[in-house]
N, C-alpha and C positions, 0 to 999 in steps of 0.2 A: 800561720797557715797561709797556704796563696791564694789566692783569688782564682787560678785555674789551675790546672794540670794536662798530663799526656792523653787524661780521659775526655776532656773536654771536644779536642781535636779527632779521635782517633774514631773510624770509619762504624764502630759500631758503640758508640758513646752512649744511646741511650740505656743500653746495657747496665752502665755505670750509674742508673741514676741515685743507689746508697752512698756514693763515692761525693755527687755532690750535696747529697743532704744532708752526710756528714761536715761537707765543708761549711754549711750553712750554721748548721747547730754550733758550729765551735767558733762560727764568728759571731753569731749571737750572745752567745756564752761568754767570751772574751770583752765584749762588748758592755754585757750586764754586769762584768765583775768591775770595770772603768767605773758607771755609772754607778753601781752600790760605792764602789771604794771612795768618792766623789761626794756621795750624802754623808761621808760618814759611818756606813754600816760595815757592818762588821761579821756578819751573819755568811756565813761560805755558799756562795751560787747558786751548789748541787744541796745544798741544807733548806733552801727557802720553801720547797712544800711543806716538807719537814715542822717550819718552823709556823706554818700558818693554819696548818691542823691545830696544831700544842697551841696557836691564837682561838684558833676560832672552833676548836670542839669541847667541850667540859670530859673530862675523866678518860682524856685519852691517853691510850696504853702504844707500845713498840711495836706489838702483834696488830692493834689498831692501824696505825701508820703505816707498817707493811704492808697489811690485806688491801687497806685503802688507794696508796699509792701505786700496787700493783709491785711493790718491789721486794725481793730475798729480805728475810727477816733479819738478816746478819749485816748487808746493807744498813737498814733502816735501825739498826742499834749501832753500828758505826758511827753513823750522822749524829743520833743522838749523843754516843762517848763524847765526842766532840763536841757540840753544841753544848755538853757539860763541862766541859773540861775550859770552853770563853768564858763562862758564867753566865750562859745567857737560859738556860731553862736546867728544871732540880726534879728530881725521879721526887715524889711523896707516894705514903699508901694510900689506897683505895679508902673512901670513906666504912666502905663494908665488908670488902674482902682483902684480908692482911696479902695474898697471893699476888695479887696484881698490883704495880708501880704505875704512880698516874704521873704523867709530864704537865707540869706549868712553867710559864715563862717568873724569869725573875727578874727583879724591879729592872735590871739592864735591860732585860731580856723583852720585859714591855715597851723600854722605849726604843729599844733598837725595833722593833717591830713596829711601831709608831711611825718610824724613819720606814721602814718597808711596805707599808700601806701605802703611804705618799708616794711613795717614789712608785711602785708597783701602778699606782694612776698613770703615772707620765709614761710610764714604758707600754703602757696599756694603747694608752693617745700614740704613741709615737709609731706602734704597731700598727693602728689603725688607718694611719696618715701612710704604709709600707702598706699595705693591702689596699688601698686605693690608688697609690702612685702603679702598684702593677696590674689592677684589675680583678685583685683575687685575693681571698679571702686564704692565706695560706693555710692557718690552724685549722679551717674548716674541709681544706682542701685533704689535709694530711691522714684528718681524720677517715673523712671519706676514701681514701688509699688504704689505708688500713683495715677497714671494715671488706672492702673489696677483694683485697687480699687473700684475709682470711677466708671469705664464700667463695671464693672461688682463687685457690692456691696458684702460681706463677707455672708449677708441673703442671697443672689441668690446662693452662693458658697456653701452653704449648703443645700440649696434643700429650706428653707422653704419663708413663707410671712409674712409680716407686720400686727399682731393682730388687 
């Protein structure tokens, strides 16, 4: 992906500004699959929330991970197929209810996550060292956009309504 484009230039760019956050996210993204592939991990990018729920919740389910993550449930069992399919975590039943399939990581699947803890610090640090080099706090910033957003939608921000 480039570093800029025709939005960057073009006389009403701020317009644009999904156009560079998506350039951002994907060099982020790009970025953290170098540094995972680099420790050694093996755990797919867009899988790592994924994979630190099934760490760090007891008895968590697909519909779990979905509701939690905020993502389509058909998403969040995709990720999962897949994160079964490395060998890295195993559907078991519920200690009490035969219905529900709980995700644990397996003996790979802990130590690849062992590697993504660690590594997950440095990327942490290294974030932190990018939000001081520019003066701001972007993940805090993002958020606050988004909450903004929603109270008050971009149609209201311009005066007009809903055809």
């Amino acid at each position: 992906m480039q570093n800029s484009n025709i939005m960057d230039t073009h006389p009403l760019s701020g317009a644009f500004l999904s156009n560079k956050l998506l350039r951002l996210v994907e060099t982020i993204a790009d970025q953290g699959e170098v540094l995972l592939d680099s420790a050694g991990i093996r755990i797919p990018p867009r899988a790592i929330s994924t994979v630190l729920m099934i760490g760090e919740v007891d008895n968590v389910t697909a519909a779990d991970i979905a509701s939690a993550l905020d993502q389509p449930h058909q998403l969040a069992t995709q990720r999962i197929t897949l994160l079964i399919e490395l060998g890295l975590i195993a559907r078991t039943p519920h200690a009490t209810d035969n219905r529900r399939k709980v995700l644990k990581l397996t003996k790979e699947g802990q130590a690849q996550y062992t590697l993504l803890m660690d590594m997950l610090g440095h990327i942490r640090a290294a974030m932190d060292a990018l939000y001081e080099e520019l003066g701001c706090n972007l993940a805090d910033i993002a958020a606050k956009a988004v909450d903004a957003l929603n109270e008050r939608p971009l149609i209201d921000r311009i005066g007009k309504t809903p055809a």
